[in-house]
C-alpha positions in Angstrom: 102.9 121.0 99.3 106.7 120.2 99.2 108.5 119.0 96.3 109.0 115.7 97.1 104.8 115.4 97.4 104.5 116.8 94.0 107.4 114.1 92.9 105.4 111.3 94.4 102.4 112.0 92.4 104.4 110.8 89.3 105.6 107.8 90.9 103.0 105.3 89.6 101.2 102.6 92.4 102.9 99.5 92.9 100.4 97.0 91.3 100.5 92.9 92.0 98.1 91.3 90.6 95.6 93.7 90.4 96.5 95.0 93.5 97.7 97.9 95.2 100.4 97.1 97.5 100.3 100.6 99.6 96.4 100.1 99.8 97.2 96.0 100.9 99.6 97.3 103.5 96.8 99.1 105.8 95.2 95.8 106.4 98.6 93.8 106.8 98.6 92.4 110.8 101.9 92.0 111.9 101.0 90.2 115.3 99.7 87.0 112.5 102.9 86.8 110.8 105.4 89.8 109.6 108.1 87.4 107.8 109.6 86.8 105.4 109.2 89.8 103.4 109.3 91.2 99.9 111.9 93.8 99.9 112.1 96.2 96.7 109.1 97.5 94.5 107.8 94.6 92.3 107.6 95.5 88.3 104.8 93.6 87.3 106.2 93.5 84.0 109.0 91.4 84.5 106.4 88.9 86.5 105.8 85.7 86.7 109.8 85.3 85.9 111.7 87.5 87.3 111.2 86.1 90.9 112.0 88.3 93.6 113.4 86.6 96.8 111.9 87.0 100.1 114.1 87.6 103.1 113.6 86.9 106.9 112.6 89.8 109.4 113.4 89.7 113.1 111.1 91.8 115.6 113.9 93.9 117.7 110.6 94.1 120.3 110.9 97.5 120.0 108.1 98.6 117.3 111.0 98.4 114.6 112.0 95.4 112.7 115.3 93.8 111.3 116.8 92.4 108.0 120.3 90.7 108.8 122.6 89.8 106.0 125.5 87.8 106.0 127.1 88.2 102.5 128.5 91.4 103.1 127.7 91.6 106.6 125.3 94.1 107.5 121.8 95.2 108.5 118.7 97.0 108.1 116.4 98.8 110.7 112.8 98.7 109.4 109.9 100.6 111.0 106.2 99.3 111.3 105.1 100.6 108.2 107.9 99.9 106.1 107.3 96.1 107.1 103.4 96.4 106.4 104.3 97.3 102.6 106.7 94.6 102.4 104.9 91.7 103.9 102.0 93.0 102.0 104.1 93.0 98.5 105.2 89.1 99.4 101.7 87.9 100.1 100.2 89.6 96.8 103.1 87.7 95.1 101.9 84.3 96.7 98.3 85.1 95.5 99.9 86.1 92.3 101.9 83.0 92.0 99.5 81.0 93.0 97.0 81.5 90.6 99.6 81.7 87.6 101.7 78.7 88.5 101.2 76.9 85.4 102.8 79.8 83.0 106.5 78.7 84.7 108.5 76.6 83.7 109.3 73.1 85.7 112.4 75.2 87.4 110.5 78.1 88.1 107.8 76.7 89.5 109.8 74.7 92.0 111.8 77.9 93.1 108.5 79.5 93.6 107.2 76.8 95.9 110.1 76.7 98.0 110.5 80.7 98.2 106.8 81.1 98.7 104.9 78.4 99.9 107.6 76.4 102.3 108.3 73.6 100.0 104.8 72.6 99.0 101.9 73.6 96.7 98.3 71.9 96.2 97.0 73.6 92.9 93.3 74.1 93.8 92.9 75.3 89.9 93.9 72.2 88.3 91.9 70.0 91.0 88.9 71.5 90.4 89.5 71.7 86.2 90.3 67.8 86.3 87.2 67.2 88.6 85.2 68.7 86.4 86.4 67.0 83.1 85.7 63.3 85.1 82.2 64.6 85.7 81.7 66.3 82.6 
């Protein structure tokens, strides 16, 4: 084994939600959607507030994958797999978001709805817990 495998092995899993993102990656399609993404590792500590901001892809059509910036100018070159953890990490943090939407704030909540869910959000939860209340 080389160093950096020993290394790895203290690196703890990147966890969302009860989820492994590396482990979430292998099932990632990229032909059903592969942006935005989820750039850097996610503490889950610092979550629901800290709310890390997703950023476009472009398919070069060459297997690899593109982040463009425009404040400074510059890019990034992204292979398959790279993508497939970073799409994975932004769709555990929609799931995540999604089921803990009512722990933010008024202002949080709408900049989580228009990072992560285009604009608009239908909270199943609350339909279902008001449902039940009128029946109850």
């Amino acid at each position: 084994m080389s160093l950096l495998d020993e290394l790895k092995k203290f690196i703890p899993d990147e966890i969302i939600g009860g989820s492994n993102v590396a482990e979430t990656a292998e099932i990632v399609m990229l032909d059903i959607a592969y942006s935005p993404v989820v750039e850097n590792v996610v503490n889950e500590e610092l979550l629901p507030f800290n709310i890390p901001i997703p950023v476009k892809v472009l398919d070069r059509g060459d297997g690899r994958y593109e982040i463009r910036r425009t404040n400074p100018p510059d890019f990034r070159i992204l292979s398959e797999a790279e993508i497939k953890r970073m799409r994975a990490r932004f769709l555990l943090l929609k799931a995540y978001y999604a089921d803990n939407m009512d722990m933010l704030s008024y202002p949080d909540r709408q900049t989580v709805i228009s990072l992560y869910f285009n604009g608009s959000f239908l909270d199943i939860k609350k339909m279902f817990s008001q449902k039940g209340d009128e029946n109850g």
